[in-house]
KOLSEBA-906862 format. One record per residue: y, x, z of N, C-alpha, C in turn; residue in one letter. Coordinates in pm, whole numbers, padded with zeros to 5 digits, always signed. Layout:
# KOLSEBA-906862
YXZYXZYXZa/...
***
This chain:
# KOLSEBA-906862
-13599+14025+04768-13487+13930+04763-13355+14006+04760x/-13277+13944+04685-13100+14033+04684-13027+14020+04829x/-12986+14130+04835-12903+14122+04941-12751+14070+04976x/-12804+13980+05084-12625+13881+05136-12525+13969+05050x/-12445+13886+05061-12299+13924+04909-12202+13917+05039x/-12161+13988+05047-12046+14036+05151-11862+14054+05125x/-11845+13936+05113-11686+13946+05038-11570+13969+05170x/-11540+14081+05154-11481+14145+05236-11303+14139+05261x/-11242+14061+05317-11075+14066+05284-10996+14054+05386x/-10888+14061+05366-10766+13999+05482-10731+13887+05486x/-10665+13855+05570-10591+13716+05600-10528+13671+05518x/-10492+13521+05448-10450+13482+05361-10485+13584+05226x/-10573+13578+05183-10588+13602+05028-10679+13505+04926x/-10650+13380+05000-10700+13277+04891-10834+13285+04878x/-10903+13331+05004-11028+13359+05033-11131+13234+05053x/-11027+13136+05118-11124+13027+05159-11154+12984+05037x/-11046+12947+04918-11040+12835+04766-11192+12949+04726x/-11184+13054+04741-11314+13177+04663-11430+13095+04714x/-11428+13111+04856-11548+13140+04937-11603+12947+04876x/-11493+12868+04862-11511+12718+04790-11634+12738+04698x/-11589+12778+04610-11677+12808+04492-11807+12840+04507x/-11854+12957+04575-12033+12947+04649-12031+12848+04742x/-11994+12775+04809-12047+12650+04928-12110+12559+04827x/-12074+12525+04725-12104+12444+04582-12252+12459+04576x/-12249+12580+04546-12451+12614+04532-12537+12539+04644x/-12638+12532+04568-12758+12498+04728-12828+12605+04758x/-12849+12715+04640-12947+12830+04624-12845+12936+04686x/-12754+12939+04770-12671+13026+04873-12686+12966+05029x/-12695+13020+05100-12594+12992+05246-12521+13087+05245x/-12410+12995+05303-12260+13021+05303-12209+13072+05426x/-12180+13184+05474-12138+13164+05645-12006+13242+05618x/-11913+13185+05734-11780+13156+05730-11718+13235+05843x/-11696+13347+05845-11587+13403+05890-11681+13461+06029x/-11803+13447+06039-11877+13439+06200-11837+13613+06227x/-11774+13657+06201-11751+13839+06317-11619+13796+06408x/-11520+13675+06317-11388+13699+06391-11449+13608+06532x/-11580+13530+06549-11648+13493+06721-11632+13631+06836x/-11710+13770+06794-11716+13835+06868-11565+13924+06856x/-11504+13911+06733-11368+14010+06768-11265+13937+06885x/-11238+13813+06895-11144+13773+06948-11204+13701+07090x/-11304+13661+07066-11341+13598+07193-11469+13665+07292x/-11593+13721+07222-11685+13765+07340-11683+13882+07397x/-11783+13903+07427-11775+14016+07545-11745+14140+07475x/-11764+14120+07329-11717+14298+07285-11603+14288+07203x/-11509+14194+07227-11346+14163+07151-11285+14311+07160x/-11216+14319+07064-11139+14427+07016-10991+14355+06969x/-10993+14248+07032-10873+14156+07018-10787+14186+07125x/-10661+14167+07186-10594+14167+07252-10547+14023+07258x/-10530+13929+07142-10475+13822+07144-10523+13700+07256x/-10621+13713+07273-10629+13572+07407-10670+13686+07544x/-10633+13774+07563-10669+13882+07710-10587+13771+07812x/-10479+13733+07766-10416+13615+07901-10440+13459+07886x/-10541+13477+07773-10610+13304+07825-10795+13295+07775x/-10831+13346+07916-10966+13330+07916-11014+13189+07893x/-10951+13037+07951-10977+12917+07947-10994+12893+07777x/-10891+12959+07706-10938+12957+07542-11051+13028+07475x/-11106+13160+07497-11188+13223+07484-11288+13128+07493x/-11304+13051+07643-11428+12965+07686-11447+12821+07595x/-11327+12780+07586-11326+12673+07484-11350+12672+07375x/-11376+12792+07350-11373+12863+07172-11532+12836+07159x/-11613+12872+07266-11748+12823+07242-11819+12977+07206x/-11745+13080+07117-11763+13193+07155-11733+13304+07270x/-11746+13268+07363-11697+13357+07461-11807+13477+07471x/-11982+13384+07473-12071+13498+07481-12116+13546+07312x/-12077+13556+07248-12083+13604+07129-12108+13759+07118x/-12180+13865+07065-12182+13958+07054-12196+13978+06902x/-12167+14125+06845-12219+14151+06697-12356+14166+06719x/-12412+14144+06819-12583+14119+06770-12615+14036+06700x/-12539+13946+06805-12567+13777+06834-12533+13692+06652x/-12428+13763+06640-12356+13742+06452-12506+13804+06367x/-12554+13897+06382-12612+13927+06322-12749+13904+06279x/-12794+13846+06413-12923+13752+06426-12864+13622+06370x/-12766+13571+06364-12766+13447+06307-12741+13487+06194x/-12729+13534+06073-12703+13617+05937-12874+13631+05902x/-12972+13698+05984-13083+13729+05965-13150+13599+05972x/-13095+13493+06034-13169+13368+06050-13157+13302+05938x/-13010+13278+05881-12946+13200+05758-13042+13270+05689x/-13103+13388+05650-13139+13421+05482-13299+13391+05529x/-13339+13346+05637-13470+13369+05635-13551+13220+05573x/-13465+13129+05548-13474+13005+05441-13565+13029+05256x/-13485+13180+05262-13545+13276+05112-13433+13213+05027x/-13257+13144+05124-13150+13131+05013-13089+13257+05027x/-13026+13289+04928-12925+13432+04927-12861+13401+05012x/-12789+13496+05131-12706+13452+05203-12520+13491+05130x/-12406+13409+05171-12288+13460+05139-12199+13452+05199x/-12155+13542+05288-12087+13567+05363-11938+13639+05322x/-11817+13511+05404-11667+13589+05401-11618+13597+05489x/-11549+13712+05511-11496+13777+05661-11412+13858+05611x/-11321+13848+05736-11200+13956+05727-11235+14101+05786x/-11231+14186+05725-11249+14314+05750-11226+14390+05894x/-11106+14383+05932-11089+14429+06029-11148+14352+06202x/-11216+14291+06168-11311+14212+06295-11468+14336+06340x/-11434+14424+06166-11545+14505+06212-11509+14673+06259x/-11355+14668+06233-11280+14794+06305-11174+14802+06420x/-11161+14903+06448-11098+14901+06601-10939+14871+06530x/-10864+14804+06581-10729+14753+06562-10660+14915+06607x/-10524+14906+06496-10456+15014+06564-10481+15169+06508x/-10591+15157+06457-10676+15300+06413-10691+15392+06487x/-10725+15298+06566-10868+15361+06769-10960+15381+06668x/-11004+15508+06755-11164+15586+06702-11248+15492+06705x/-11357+15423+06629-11463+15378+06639-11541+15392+06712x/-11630+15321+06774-11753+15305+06875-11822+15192+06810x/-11967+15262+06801-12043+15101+06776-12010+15021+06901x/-12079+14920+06846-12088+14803+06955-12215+14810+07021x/-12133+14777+07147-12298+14851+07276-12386+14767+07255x/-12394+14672+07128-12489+14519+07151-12583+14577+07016x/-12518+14664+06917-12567+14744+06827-12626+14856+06848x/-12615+14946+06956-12585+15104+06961-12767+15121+06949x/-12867+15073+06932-12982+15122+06919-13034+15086+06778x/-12957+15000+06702-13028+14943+06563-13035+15081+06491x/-13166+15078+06417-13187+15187+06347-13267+15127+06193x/-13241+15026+06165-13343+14990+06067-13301+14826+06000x/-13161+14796+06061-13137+14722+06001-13128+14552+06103x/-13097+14417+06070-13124+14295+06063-13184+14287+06168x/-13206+14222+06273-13375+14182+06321-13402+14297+06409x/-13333+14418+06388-13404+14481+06493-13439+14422+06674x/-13511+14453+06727-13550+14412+06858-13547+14462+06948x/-13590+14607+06938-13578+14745+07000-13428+14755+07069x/-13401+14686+07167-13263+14711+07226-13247+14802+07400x/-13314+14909+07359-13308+14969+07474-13181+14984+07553x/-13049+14976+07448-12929+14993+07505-12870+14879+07485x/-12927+14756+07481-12884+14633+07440-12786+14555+07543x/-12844+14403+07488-12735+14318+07560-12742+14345+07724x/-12881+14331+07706-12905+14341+07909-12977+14485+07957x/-12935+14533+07866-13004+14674+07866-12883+14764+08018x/-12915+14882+08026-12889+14936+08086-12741+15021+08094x/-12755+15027+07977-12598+15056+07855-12537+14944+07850x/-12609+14791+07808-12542+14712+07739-12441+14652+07758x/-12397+14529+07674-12275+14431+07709-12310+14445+07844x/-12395+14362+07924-12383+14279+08036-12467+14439+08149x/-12508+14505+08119-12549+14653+08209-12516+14715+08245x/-12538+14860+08363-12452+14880+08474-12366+14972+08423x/-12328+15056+08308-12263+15097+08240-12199+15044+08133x/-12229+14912+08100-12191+14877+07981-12059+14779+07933x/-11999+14697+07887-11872+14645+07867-11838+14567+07970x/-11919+14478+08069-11894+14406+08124-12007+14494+08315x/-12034+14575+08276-12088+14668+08376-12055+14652+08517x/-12057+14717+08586-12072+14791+08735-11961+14897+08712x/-11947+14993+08645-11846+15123+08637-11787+15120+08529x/-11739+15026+08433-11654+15042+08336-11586+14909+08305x/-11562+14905+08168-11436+14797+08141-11386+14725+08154x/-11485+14587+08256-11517+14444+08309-11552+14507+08433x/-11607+14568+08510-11657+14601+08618-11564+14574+08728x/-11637+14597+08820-11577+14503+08941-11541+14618+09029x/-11533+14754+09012-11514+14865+09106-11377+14933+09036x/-11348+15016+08958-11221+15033+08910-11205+14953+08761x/-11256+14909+08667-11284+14886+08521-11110+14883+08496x/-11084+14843+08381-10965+14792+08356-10919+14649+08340x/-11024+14558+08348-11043+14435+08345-11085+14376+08479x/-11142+14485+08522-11197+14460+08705-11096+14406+08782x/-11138+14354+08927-11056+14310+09025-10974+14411+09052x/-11000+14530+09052-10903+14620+09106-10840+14707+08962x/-10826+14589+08892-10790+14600+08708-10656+14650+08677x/-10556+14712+08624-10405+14744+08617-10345+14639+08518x/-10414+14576+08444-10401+14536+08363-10462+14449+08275x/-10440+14353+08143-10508+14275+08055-10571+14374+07960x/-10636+14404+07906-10675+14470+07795-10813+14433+07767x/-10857+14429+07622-10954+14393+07579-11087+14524+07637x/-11218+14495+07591-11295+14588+07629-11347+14718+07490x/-11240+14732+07418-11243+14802+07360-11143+14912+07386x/-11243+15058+07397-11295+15082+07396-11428+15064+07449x/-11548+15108+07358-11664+15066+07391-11724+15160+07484x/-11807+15185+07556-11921+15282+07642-11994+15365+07527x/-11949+15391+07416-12030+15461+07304-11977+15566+07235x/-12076+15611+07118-11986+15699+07040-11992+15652+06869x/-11864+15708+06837-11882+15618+06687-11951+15719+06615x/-12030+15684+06481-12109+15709+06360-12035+15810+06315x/-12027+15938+06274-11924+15995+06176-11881+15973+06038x/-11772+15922+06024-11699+15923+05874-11712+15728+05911x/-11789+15710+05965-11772+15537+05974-11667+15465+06058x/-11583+15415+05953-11439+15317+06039-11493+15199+06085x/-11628+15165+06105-11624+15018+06150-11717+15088+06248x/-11735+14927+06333-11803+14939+06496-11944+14907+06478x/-12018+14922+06350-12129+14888+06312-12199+14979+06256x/-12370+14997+06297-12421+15095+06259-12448+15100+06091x/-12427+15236+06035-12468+15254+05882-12577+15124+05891x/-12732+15176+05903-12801+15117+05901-12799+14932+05864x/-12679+14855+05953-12675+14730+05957-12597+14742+05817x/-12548+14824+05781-12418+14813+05679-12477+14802+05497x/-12579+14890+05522-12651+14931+05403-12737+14785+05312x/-12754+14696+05492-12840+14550+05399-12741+14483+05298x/-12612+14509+05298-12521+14394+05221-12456+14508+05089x/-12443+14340+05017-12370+14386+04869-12207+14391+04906x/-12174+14430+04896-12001+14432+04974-11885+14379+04821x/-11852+14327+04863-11728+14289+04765-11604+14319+04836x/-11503+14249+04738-11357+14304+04799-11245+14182+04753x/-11222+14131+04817-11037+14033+04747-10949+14035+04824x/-10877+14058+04740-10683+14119+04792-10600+14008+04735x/-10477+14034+04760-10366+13983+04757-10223+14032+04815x/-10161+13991+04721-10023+14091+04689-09959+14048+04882x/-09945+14170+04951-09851+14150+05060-09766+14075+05044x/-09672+14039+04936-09549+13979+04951-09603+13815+04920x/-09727+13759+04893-09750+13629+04917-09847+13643+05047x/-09908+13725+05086-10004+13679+05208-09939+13692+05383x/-09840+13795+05355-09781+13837+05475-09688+13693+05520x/-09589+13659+05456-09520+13547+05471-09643+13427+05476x/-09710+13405+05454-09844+13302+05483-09890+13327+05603x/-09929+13433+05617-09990+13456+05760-09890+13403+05896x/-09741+13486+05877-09653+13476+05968-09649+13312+05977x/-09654+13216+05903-09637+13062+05892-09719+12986+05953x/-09863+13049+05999-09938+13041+06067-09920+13009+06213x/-09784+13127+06265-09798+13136+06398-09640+13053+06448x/-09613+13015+06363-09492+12905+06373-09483+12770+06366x/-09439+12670+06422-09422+12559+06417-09414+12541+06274x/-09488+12399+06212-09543+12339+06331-09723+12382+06266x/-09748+12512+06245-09860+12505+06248-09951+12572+06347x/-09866+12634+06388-09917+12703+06538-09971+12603+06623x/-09932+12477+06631-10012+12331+06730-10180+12347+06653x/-10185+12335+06551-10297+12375+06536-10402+12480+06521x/-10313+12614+06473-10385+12733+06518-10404+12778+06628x/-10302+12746+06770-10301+12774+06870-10266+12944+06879x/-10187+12978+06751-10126+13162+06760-09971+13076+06749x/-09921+13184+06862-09766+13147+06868-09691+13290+06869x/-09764+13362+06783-09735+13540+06798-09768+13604+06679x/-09725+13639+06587-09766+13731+06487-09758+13863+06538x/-09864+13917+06491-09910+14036+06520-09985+14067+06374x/-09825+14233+06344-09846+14261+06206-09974+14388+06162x/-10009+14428+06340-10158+14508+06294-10254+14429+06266x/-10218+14312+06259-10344+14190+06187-10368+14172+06055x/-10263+14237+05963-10276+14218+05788-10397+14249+05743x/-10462+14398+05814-10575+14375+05748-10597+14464+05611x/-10466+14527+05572-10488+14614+05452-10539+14754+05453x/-10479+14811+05573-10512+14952+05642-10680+14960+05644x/-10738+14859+05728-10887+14866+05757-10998+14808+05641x/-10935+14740+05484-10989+14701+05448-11002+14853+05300x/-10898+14894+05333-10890+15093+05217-10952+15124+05263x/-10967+15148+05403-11041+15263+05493-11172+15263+05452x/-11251+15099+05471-11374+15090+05475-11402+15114+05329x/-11335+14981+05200-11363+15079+05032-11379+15213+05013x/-11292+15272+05100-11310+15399+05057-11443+15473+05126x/-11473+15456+05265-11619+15467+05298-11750+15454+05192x/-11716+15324+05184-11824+15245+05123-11835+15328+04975x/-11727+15361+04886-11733+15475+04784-11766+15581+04799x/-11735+15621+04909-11783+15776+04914-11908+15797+04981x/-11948+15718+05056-12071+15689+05077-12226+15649+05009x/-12187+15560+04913-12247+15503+04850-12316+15347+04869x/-12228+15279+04963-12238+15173+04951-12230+15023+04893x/-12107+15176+04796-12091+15081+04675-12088+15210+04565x/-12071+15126+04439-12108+15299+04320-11956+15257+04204x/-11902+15369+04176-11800+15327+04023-11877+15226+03939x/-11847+15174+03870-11873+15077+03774-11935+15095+03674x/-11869+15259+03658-11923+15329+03516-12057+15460+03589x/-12082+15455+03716-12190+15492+03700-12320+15447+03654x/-12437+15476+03594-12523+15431+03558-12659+15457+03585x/-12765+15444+03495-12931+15420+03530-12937+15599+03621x/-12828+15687+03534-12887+15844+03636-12853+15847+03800x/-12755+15732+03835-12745+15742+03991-12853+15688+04090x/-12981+15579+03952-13077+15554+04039-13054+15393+04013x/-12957+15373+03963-12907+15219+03958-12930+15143+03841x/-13010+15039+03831-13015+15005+03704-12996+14812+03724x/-12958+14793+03622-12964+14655+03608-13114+14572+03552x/-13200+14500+03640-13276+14443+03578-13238+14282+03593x/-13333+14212+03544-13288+14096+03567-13421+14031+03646x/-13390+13887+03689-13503+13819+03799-13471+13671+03710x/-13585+13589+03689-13562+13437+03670-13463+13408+03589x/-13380+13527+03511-13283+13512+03399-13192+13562+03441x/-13159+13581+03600-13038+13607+03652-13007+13794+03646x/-12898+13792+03637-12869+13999+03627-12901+14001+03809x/-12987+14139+03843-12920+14167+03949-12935+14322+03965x/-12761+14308+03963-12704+14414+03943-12694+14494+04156x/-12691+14582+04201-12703+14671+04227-12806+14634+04351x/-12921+14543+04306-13048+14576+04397-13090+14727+04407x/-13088+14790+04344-13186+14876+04347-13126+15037+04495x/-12979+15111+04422-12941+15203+04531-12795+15155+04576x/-12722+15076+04527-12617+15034+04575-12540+14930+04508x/-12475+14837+04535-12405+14767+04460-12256+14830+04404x/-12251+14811+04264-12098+14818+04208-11984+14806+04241x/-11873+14895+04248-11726+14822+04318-11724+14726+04218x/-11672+14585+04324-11606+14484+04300-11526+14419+04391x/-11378+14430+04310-11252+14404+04389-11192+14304+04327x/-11105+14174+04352-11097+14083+04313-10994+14091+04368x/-10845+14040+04274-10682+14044+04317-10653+13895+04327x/-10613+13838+04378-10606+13695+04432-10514+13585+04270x/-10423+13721+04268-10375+13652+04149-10424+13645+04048x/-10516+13728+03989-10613+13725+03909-10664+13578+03890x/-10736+13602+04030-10819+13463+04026-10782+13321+04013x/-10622+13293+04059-10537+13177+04058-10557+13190+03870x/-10491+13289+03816-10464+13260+03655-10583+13228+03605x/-10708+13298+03648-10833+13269+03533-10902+13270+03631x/-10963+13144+03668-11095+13131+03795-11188+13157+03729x/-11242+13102+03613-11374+13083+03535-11395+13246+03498x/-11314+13276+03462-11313+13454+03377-11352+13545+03481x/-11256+13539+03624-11301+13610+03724-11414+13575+03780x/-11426+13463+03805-11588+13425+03861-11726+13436+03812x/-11682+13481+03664-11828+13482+03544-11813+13613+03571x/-11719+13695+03555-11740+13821+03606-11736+13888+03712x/-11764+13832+03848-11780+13825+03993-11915+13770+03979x/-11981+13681+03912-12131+13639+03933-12231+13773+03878x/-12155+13809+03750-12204+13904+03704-12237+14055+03747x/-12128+14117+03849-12140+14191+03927-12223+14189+04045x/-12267+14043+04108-12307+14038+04216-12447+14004+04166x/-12507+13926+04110-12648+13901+04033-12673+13759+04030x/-12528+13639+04029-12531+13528+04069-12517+13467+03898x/-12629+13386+03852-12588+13291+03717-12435+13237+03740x/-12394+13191+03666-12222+13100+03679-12259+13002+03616x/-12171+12839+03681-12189+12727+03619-12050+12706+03658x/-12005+12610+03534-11866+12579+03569-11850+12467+03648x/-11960+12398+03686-11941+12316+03777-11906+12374+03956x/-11921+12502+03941-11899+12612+04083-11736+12568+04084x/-11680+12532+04009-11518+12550+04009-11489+12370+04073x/-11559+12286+04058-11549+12125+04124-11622+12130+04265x/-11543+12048+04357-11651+12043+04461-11578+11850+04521x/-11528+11781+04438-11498+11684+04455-11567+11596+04521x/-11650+11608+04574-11775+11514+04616-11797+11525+04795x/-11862+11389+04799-11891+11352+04955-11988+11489+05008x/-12063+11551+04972-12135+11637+05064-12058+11767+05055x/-11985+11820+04973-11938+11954+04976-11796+11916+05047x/-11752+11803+05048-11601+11810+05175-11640+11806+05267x/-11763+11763+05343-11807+11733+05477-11870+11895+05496x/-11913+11952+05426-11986+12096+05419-11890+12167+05442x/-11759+12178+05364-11641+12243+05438-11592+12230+05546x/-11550+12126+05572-11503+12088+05691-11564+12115+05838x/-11695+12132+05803-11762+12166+05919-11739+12333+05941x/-11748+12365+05844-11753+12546+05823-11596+12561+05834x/-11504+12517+05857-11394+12549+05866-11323+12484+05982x/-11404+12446+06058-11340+12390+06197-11307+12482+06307x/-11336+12602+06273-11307+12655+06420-11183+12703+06399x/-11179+12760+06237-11049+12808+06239-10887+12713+06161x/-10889+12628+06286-10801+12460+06267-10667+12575+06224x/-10610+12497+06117-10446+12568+06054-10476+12632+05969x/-10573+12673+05958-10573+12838+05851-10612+12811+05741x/-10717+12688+05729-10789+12645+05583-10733+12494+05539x/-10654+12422+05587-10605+12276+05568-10621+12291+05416x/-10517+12370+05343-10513+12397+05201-10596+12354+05119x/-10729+12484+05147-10889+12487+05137-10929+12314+05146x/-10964+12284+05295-11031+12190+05308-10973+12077+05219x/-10870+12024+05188-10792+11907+05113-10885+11930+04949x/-10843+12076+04937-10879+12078+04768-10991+12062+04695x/-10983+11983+04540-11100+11901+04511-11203+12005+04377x/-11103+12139+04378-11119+12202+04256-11055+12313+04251x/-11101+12403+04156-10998+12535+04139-10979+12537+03986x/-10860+12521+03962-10816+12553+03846-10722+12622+03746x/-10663+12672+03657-10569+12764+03652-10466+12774+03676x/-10381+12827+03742-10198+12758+03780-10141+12770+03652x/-10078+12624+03645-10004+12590+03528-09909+12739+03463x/-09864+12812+03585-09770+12912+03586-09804+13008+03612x/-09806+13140+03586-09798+13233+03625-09761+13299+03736x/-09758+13373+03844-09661+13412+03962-09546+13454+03869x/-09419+13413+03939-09324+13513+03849-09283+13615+03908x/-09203+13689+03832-09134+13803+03924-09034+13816+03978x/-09030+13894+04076-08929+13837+04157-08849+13995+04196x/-08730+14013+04237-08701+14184+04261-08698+14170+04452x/-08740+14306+04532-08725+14291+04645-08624+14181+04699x/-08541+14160+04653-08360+14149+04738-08402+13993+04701x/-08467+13902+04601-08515+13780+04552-08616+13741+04702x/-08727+13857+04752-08792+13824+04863-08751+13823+05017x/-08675+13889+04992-08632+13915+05144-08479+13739+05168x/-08422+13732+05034-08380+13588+05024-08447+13480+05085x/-08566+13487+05026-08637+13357+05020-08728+13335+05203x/-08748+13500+05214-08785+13477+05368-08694+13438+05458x/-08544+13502+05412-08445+13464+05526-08429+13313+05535x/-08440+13270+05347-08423+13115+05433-08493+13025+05470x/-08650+13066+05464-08765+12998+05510-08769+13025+05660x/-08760+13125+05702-08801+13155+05795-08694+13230+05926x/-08554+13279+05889-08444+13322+05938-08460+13478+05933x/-08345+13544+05970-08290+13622+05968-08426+13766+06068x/-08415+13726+06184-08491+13812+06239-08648+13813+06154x/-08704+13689+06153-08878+13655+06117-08866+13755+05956x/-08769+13717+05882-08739+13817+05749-08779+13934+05710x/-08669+14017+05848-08708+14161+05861-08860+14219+05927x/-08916+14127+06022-09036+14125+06067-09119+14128+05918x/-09115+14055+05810-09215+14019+05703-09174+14144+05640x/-09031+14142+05608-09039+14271+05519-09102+14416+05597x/-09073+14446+05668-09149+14583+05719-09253+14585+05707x/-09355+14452+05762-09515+14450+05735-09556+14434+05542x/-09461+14393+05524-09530+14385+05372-09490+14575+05301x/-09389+14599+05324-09361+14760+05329-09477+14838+05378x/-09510+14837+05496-09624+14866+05546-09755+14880+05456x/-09818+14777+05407-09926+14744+05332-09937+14784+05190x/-09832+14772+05105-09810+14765+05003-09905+14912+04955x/-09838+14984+04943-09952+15101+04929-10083+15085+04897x/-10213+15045+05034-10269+15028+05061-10355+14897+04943x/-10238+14767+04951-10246+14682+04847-10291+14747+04699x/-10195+14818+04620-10160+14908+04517-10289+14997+04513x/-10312+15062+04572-10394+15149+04568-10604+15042+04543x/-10584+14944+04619-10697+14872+04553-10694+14784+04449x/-10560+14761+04444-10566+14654+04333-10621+14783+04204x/-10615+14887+04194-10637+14942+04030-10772+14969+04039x/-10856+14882+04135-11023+14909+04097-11030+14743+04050x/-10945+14661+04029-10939+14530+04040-11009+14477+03880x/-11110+14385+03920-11236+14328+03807-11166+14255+03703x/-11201+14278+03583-11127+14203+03518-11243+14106+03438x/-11233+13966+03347-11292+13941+03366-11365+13967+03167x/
***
């Protein structure tokens, strides 16, 4: 069977209208964002953002969430025999900040992938989340004797760092092994539309429903999403485009369908947000094509009673962020083009959306990224 399709991105990049387009299928499951459970809320968060409101964490419903726990439910979704398709923001699987990596103590024994069982250093293991060394322990992070979270605590801080040691050359908190089952994709979007989106997020009046009243610009998401492409390239988790049958890789086909990098790795495929606004059908026939998925243009309609109720459910936890998403009946080409605009045109338009201080906040973070942006957009699929 092909392996889960792993579309990998940052915040605001028009990810949800994408991720629209496979919920459509019946021959997919779709799962929605499930790593940002254990980054922000359970026992192995690498979040800082709710450290002063545990009552939200608990309400979140993920509080006991681990990347096991994500991962057994991933191994559960495909065990139906539908492809699984999974979108997530990248940095839920790296340390914020560009802290050294540590697996996750809920991971630190997988050696083989999915399903493993073998958790000698597991959840209740001896190492583990909840064990006498482990995140929530007896002598460390949560612990009740010095930890940093302990009663005799200095402070709020998440429990990252982990009780472990990280993988070498690997920027995420996940073992190779778990990494190797997925086809990895990639979609971006230009800093100067996602950064000002994001920040809008944590402001009236949509912050009543996101419940973020704080932007926090190590959240973009561009830094950790190069880091890992570039892993994943030099690694071989993913292969150039123009490598071929001598790397071991070949294209056969199944039931009519291409599937393209079953065999030693899947193909870079990077997808630029604006791309996809101008030509959905073009990018998506050539996004099915890369991944080993037939295309129907009916993938681009989802007007109907079971696929709004199918969203809506998959997009409830994260209230504010998908309204857009959830409302829309279709993806189709923008009448317009993005136009262009010169710096001194953006930093305008933020001052008067958003004022004077929030401005300079957007411009530095989009300064920040841009690079990073630039530098993936020129692996970007055309269609």
């Amino acid at each position: 069977m092909a392996r889960p399709i792993f579309c990998a991105t940052h915040p605001r990049a028009c990810s949800t209208a994408f991720e629209r387009v496979f919920m459509t299928r019946k021959d997919l499951a779709c799962v929605h964002e499930p790593f940002g459970d254990a980054f922000y809320y359970g026992p192995e968060r690498m979040s800082v953002r709710y450290e002063k409101d545990e009552d939200a964490r608990k309400a979140s419903g993920y509080s006991e969430s681990t990347y096991k726990t994500i991962f057994d439910r991933l191994d559960h979704e495909g065990a139906e025999g539908k492809r699984v398709f999974i979108k997530d923001i990248l940095y839920y699987l790296v340390p914020p900040d560009q802290q050294p990596p540590r697996v996750a103590p809920s991971l630190q024994s997988v050696k083989r992938g999915i399903g493993t069982e073998k958790m000698s250093n597991g959840i209740n293991g001896v190492n583990g989340v909840n064990g006498v060394n482990g995140v929530n322990g007896t002598h460390h992070v949560n612990g009740h004797a010095n930890g940093v979270n302990g009663v005799n605590g200095v402070g709020k801080k998440a429990p990252f760092p982990f009780p472990t040691e990280g993988e070498p050359g690997n920027p995420t908190i996940v073992p190779r092994a778990l990494l190797e089952k997925f086809h990895f994709t990639f979609l971006i979007r230009d800093p100067h539309s996602s950064i000002p989106s994001y920040y809008r997020c944590t402001i009236p009046p949509l912050d009543q429903l996101t419940g973020w009243n704080e932007f926090y610009p190590s959240e973009a998401g561009y830094d950790e999403l190069r880091r890992f492409f570039d892993y994943a390239r030099e690694t071989g988790l993913v292969r150039d485009r123009n490598d071929g049958p001598e790397n071991g890789i070949e294209n056969g086909t199944e039931n009519g369908n291409i599937m393209n990098g079953d065999a030693k790795g899947p193909e870079v495929c990077v997808i630029d947000a604006d791309d996809l606004l101008d030509d959905p059908e073009g990018i998506l026939r050539a996004y099915c094509q890369s991944v080993g998925l037939d295309f129907h243009p009916d993938m681009l309609n989802w007007d109907n009673e079971d696929d709004q109720e199918r969203a809506k459910a998959a997009f409830e936890k994260w209230k504010g962020f998908h309204e857009d998403a959830i409302d829309s009946t279709d993806l189709k080409p923008r009448t317009h083009k993005k136009a262009a605009k010169s710096e001194e045109q953006w930093d305008a338009e933020w001052k008067k959306k958003y004022g004077e201080e929030a401005a300079r906040m957007i411009r530095k973070t989009v300064d920040q990224n841009m690079a990073d942006y630039l530098y993936l957009k020129q692996f970007a699929l055309r269609p």
